[in-house]
KOLDREN-826340 format. One record per residue: chain; residue number from 1; residue in three letters; y, x, z of N, C-alpha, C in turn. Coordinates in steps of 0.2 Angstrom, whole numbers, plus 5000, padded with zeros to 4 digits. Each point is the difference from the previous one (the first is absolute). Example, Ala and Ser with C-alpha at 12.3 -4.5 7.8 and 13.67 -1.06 7.14 Angstrom:
REM residues 2
@mol = A&seq = 1&type = ALA&n.py = 4972&n.px = 5066&n.pz = 5039&ca.py = 5006&ca.px = 4996&ca.pz = 5000&c.py = 5006&c.px = 5004&c.pz = 5000
@mol = A&seq = 2&type = SER&n.py = 5005&n.px = 4998&n.pz = 4996&ca.py = 5006&ca.px = 5004&ca.pz = 5001&c.py = 5005&c.px = 4996&c.pz = 5003
//
This chain:
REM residues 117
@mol = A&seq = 1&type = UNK&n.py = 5067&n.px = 4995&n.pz = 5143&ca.py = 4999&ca.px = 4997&ca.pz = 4994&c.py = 4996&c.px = 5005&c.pz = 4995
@mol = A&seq = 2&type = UNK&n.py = 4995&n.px = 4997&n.pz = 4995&ca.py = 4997&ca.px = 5005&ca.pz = 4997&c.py = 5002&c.px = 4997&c.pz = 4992
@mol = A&seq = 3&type = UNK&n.py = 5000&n.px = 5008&n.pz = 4997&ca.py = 5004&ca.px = 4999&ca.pz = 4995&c.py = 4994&c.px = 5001&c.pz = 4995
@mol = A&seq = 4&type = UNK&n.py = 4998&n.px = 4999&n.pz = 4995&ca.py = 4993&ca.px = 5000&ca.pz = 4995&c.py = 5005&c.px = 5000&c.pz = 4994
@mol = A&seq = 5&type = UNK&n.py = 4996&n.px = 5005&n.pz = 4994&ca.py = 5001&ca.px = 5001&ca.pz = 4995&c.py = 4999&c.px = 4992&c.pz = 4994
@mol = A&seq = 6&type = UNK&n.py = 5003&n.px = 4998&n.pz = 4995&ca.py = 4999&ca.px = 4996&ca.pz = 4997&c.py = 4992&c.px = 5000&c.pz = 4996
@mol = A&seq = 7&type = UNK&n.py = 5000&n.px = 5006&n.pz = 4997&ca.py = 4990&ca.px = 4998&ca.pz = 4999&c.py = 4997&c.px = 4996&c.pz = 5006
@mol = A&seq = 8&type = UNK&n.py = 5000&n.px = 5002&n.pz = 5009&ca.py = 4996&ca.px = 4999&ca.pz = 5006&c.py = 5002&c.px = 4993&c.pz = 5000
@mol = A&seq = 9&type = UNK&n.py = 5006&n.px = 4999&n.pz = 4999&ca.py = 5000&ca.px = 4992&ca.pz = 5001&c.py = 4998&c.px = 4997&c.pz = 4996
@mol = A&seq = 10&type = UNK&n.py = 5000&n.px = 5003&n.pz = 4993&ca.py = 4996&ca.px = 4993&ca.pz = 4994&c.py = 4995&c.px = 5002&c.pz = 5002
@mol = A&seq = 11&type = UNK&n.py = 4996&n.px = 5005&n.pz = 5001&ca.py = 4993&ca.px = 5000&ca.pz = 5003&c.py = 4997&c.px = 4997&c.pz = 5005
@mol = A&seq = 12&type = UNK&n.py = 5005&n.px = 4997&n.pz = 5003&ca.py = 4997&ca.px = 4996&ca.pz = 5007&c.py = 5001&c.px = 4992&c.pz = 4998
@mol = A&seq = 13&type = UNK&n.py = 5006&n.px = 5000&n.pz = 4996&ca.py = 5000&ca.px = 4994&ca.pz = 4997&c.py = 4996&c.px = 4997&c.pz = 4997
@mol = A&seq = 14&type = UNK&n.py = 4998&n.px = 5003&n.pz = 4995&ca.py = 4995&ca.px = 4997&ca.pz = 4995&c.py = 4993&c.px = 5000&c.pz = 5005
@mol = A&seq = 15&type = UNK&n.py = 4998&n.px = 5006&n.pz = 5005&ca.py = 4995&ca.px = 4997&ca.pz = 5002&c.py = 4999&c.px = 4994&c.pz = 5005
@mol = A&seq = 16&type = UNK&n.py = 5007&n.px = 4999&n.pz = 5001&ca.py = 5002&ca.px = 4991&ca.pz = 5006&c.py = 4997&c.px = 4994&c.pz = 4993
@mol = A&seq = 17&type = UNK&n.py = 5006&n.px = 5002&n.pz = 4995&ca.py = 5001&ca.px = 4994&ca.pz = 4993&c.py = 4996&c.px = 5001&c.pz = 4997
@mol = A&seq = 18&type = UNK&n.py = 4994&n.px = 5004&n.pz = 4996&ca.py = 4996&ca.px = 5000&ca.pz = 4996&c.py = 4993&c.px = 5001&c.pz = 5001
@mol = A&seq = 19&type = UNK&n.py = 4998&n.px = 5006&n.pz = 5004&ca.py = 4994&ca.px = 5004&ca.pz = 5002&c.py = 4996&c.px = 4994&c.pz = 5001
@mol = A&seq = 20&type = UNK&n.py = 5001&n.px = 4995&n.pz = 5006&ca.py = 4998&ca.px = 4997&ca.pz = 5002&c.py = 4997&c.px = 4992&c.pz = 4996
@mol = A&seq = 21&type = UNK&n.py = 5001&n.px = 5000&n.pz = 4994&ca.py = 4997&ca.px = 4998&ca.pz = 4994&c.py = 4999&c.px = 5003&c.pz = 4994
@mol = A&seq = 22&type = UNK&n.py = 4997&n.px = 5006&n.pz = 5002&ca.py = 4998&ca.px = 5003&ca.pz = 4993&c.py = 4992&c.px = 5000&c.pz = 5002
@mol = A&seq = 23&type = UNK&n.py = 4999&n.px = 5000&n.pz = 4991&ca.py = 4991&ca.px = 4999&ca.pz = 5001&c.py = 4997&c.px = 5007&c.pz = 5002
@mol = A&seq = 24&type = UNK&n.py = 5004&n.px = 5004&n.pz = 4997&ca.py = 4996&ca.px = 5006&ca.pz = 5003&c.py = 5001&c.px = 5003&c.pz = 5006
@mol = A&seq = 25&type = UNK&n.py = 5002&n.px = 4997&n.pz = 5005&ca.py = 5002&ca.px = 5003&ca.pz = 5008&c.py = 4994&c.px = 5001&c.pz = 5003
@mol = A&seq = 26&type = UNK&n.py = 4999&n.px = 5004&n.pz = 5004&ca.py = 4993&ca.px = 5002&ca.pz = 5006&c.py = 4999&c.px = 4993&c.pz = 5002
@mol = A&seq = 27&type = UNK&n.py = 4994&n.px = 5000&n.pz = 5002&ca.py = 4999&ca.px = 4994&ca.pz = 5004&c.py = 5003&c.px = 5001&c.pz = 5008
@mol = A&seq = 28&type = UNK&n.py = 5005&n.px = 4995&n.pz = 5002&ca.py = 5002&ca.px = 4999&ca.pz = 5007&c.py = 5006&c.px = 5003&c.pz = 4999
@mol = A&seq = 29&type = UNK&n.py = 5004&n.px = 5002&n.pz = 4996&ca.py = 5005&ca.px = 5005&ca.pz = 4998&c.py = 5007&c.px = 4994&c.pz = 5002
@mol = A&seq = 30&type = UNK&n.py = 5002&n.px = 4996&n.pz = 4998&ca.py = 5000&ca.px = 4994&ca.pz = 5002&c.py = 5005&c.px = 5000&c.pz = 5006
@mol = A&seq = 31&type = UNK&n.py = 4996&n.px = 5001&n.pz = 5004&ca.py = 5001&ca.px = 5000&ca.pz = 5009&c.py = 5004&c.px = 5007&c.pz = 5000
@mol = A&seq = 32&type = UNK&n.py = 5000&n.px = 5005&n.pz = 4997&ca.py = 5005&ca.px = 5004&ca.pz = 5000&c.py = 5005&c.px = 5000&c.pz = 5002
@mol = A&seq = 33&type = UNK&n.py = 5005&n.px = 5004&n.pz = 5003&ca.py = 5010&ca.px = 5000&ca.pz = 5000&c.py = 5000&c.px = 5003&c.pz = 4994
@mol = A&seq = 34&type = UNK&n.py = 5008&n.px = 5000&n.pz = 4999&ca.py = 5003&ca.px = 5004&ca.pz = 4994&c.py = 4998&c.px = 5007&c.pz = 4998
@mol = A&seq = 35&type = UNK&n.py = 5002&n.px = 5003&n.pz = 5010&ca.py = 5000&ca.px = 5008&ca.pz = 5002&c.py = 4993&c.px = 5002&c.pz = 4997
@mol = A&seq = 36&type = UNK&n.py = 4994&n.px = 4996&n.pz = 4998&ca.py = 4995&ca.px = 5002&ca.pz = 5000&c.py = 4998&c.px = 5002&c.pz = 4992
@mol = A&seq = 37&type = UNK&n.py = 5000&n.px = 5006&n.pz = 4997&ca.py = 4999&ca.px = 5001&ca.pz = 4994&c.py = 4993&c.px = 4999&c.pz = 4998
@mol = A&seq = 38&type = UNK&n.py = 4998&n.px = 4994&n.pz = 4995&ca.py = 4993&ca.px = 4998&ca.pz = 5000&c.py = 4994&c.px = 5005&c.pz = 4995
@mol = A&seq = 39&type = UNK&n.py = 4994&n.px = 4999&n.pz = 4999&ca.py = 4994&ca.px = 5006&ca.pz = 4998&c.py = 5004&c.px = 4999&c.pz = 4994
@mol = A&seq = 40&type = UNK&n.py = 5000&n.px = 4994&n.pz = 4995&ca.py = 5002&ca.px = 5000&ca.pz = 4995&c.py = 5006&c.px = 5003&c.pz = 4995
@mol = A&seq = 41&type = UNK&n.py = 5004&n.px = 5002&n.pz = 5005&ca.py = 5006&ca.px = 5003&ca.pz = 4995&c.py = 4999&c.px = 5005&c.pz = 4997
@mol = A&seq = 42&type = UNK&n.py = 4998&n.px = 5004&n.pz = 5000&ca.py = 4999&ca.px = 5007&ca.pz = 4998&c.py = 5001&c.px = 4997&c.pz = 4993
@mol = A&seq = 43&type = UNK&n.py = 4993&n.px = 4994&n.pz = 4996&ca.py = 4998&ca.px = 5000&ca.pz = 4993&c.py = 5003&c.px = 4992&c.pz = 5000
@mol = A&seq = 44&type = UNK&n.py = 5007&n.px = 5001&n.pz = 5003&ca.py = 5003&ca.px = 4991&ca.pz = 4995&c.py = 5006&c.px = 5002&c.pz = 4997
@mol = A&seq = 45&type = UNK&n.py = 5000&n.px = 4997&n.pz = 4997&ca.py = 5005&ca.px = 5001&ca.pz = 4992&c.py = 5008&c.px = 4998&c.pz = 5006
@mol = A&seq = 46&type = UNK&n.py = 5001&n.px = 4996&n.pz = 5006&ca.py = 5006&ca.px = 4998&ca.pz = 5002&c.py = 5002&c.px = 5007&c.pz = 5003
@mol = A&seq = 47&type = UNK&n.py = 4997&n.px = 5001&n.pz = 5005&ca.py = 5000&ca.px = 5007&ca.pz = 5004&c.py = 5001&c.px = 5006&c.pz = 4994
@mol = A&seq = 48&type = UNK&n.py = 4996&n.px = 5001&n.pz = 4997&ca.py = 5002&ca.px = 5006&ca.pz = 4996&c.py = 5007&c.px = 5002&c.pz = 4996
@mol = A&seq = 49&type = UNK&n.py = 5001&n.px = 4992&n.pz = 4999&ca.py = 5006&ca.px = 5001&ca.pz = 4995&c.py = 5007&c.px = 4996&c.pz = 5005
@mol = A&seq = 50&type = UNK&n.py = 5000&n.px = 5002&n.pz = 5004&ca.py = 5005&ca.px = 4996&ca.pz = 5005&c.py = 5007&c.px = 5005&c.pz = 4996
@mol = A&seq = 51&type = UNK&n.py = 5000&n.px = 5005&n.pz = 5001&ca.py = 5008&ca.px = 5001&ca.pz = 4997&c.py = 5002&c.px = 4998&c.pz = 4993
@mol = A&seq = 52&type = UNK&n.py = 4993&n.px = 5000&n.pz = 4996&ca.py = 5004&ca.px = 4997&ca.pz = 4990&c.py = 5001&c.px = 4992&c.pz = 5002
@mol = A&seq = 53&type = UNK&n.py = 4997&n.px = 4997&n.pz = 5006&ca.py = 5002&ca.px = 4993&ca.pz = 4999&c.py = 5005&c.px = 4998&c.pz = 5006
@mol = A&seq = 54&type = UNK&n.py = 5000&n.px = 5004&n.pz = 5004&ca.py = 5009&ca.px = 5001&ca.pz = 5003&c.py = 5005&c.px = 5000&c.pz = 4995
@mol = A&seq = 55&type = UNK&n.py = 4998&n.px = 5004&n.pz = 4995&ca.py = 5005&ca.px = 5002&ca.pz = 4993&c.py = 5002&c.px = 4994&c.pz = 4998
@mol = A&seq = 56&type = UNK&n.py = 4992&n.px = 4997&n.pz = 4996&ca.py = 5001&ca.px = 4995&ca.pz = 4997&c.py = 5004&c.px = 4992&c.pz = 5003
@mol = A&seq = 57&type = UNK&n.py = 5001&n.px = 5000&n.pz = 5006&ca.py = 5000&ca.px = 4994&ca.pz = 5004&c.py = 5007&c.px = 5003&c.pz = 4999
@mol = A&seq = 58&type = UNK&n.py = 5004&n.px = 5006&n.pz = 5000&ca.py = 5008&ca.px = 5002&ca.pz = 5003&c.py = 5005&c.px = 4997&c.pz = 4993
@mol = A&seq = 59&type = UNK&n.py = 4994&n.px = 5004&n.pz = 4994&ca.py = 5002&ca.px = 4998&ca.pz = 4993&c.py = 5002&c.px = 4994&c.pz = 5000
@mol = A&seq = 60&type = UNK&n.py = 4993&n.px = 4995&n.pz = 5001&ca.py = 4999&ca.px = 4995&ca.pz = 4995&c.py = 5000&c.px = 4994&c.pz = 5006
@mol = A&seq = 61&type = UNK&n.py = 5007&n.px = 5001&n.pz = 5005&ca.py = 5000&ca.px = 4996&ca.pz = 5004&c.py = 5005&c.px = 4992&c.pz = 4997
@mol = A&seq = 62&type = UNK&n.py = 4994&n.px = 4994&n.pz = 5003&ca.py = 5005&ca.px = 4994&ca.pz = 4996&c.py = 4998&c.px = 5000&c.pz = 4994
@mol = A&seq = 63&type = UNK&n.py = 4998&n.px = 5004&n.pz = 4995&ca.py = 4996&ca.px = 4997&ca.pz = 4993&c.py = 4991&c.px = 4996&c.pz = 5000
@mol = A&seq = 64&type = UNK&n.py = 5000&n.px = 4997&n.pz = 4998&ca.py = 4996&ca.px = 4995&ca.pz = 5002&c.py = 4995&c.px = 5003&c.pz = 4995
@mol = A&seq = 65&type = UNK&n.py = 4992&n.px = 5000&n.pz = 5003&ca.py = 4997&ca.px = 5001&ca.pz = 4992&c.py = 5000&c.px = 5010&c.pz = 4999
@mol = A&seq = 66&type = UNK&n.py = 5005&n.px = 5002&n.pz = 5001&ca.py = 5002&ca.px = 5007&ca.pz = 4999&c.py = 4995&c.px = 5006&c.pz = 5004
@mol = A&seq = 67&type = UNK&n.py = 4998&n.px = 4999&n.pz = 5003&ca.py = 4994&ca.px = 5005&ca.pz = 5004&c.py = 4994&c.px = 5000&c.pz = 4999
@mol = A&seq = 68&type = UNK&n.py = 4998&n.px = 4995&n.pz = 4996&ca.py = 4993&ca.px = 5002&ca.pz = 4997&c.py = 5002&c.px = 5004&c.pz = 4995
@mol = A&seq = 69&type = UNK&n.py = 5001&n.px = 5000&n.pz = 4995&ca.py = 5004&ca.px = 5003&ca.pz = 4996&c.py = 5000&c.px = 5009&c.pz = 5003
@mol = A&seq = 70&type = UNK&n.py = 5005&n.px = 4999&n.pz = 5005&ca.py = 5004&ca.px = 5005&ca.pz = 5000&c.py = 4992&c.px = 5006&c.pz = 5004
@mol = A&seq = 71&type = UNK&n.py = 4996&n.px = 4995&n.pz = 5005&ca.py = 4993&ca.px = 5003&ca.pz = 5004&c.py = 4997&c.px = 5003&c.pz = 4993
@mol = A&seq = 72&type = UNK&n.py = 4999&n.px = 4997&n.pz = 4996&ca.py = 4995&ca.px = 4999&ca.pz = 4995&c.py = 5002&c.px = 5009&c.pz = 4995
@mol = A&seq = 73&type = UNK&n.py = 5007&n.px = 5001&n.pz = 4999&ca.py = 5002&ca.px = 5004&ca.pz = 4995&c.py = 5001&c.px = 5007&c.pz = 5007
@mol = A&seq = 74&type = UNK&n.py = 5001&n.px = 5000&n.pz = 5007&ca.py = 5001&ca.px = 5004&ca.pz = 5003&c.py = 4995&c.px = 5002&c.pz = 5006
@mol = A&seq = 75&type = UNK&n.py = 4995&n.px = 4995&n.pz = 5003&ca.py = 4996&ca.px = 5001&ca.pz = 5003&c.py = 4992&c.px = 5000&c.pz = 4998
@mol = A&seq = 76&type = UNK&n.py = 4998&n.px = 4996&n.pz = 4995&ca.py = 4996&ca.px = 4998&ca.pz = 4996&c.py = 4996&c.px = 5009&c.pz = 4996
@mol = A&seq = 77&type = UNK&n.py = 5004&n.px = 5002&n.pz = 4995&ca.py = 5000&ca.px = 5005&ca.pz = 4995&c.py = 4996&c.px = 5007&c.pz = 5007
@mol = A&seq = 78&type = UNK&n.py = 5003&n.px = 5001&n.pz = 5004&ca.py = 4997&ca.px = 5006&ca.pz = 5004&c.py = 4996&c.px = 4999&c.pz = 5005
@mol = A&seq = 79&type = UNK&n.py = 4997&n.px = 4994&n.pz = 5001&ca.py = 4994&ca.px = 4995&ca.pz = 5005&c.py = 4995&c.px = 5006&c.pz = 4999
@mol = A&seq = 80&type = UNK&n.py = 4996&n.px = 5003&n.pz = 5005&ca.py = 4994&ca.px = 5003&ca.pz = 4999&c.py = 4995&c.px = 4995&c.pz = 5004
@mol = A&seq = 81&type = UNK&n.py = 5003&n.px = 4995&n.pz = 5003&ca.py = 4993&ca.px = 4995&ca.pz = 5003&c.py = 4996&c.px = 4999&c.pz = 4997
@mol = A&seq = 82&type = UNK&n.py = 5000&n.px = 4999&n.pz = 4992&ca.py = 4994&ca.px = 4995&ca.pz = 4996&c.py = 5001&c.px = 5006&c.pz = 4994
@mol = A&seq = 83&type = UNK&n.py = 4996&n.px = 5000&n.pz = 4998&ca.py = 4996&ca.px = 5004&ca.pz = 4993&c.py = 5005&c.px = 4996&c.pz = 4993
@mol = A&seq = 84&type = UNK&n.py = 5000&n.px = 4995&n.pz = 5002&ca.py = 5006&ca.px = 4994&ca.pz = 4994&c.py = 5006&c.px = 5001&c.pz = 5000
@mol = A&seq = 85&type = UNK&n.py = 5003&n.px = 5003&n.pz = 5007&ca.py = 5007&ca.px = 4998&ca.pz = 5001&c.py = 5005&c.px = 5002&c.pz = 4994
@mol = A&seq = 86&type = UNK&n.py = 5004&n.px = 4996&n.pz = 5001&ca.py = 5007&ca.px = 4999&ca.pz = 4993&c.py = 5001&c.px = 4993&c.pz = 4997
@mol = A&seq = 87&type = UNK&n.py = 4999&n.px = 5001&n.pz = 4994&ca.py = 5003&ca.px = 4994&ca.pz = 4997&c.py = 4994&c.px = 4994&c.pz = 5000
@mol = A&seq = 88&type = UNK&n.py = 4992&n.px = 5003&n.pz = 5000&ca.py = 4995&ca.px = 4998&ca.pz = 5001&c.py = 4995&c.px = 5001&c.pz = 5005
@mol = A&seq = 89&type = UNK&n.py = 5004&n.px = 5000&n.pz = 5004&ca.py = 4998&ca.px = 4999&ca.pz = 5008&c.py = 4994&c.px = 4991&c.pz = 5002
@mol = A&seq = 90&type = UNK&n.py = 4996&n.px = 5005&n.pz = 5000&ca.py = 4993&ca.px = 4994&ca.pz = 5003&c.py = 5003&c.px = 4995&c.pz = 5005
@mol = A&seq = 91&type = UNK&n.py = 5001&n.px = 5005&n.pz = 5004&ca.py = 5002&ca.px = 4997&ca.pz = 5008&c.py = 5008&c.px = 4996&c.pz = 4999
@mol = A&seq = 92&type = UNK&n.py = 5004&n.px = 5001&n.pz = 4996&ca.py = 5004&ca.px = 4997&ca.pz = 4999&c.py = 5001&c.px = 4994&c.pz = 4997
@mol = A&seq = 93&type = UNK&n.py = 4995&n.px = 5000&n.pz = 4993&ca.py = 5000&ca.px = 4995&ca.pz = 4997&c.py = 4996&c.px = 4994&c.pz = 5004
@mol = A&seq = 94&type = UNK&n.py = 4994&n.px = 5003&n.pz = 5005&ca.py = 4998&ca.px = 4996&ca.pz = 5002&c.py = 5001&c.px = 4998&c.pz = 5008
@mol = A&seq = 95&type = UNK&n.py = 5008&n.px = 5002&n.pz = 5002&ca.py = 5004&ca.px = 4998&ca.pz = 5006&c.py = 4996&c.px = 5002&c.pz = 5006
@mol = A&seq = 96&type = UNK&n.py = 4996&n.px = 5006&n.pz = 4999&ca.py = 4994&ca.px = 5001&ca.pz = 5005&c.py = 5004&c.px = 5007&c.pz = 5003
@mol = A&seq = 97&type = UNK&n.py = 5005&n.px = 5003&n.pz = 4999&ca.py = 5003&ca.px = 5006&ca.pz = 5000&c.py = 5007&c.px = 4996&c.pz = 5006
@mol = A&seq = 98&type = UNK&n.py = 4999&n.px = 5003&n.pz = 5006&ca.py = 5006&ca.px = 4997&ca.pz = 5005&c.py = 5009&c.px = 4999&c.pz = 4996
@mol = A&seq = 99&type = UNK&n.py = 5001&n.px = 5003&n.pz = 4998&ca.py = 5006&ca.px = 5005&ca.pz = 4996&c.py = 5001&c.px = 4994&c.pz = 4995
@mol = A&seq = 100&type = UNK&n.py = 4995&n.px = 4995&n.pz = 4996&ca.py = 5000&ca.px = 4994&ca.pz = 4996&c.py = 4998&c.px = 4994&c.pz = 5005
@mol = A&seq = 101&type = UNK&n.py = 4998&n.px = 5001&n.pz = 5003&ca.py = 4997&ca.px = 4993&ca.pz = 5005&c.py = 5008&c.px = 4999&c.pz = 5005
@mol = A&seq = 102&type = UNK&n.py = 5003&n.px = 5004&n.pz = 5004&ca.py = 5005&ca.px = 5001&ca.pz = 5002&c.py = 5005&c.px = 5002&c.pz = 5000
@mol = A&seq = 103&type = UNK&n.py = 5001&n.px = 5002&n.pz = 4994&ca.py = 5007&ca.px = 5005&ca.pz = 4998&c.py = 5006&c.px = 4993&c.pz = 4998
@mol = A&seq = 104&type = UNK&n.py = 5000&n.px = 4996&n.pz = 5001&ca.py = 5008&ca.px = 4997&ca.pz = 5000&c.py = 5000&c.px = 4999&c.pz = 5011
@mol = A&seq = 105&type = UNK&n.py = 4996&n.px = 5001&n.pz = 5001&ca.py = 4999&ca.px = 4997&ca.pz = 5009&c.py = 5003&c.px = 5007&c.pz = 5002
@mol = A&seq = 106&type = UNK&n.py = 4999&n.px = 5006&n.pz = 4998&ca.py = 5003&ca.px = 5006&ca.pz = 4999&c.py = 5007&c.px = 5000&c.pz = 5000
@mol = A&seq = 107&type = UNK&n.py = 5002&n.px = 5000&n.pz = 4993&ca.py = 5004&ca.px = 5003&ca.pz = 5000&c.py = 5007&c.px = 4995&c.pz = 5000
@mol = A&seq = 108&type = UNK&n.py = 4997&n.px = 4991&n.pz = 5003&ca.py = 5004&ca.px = 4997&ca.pz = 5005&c.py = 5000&c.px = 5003&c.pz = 5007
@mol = A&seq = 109&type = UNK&n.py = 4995&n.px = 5002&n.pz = 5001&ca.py = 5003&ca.px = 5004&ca.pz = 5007&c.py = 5004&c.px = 5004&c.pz = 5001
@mol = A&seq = 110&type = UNK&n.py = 5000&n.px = 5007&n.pz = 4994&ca.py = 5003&ca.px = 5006&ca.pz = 5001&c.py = 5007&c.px = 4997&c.pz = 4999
@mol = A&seq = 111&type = UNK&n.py = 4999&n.px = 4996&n.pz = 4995&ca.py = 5006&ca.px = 4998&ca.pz = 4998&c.py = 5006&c.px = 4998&c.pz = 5008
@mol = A&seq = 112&type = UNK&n.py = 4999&n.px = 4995&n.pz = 5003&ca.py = 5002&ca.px = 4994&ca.pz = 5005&c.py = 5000&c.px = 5007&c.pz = 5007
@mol = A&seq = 113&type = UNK&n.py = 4995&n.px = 5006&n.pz = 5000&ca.py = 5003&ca.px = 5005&ca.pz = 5003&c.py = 5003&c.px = 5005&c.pz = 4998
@mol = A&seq = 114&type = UNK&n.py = 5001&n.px = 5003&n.pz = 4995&ca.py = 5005&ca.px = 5002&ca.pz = 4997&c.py = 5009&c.px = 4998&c.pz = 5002
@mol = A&seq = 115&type = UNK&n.py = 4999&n.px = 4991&n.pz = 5001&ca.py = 5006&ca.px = 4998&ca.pz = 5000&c.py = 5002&c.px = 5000&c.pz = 5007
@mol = A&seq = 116&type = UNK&n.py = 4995&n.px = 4999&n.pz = 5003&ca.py = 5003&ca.px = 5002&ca.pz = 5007&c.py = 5003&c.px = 5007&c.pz = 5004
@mol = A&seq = 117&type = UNK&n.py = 4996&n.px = 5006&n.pz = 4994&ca.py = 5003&ca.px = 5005&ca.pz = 5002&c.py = 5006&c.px = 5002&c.pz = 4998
//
């Protein structure tokens, strides 16, 4: 039985649930397993902030609507991806920023694994 840390599995989750439709993925990334860490994580807002939105998903579990909000006041503010980032984040207003494009697909995941731990 292999045991993996809770980051490792929302990391392999969201690359099953989400990587596999983001605009910004490598090309052919796609075809990838979980186990395979892709070129692009290093500079994606989901990756980077995987424990404030573990937080935010443990928090703000079951509040509907509540995690934009809660992203936006705790993940948002300390973003170094974009020269914008904060309250007037480019990439965010204009849903081009993973972390806006897919952060409820997020943090229903972590959420729904959370529960099963």
């Amino acid at each position: 039985m292999q045991h993996v840390s809770s980051q490792e599995l929302i990391r392999r989750a969201v690359r099953c649930q989400v990587c596999p439709h983001c605009h910004r993925r490598p090309k052919h990334s796609e075809t990838l397993g979980p186990l395979v860490p892709r070129a692009c994580e290093p500079a994606c807002a989901i990756f980077l902030h995987l424990p404030e939105l573990e937080a935010v998903a443990a928090a703000h579990a079951n509040a509907p609507g509540a995690y934009e909000t809660a992203i936006r006041d705790s993940v948002c503010p300390t973003c170094k991806l974009t020269p914008s980032a904060g309250d007037f984040c480019a990439d965010q207003m204009a849903r081009t920023c993973p972390l806006s494009a897919y952060g409820k697909q997020v943090i229903e995941l972590i959420e729904g694994l959370l529960a099963v731990r």
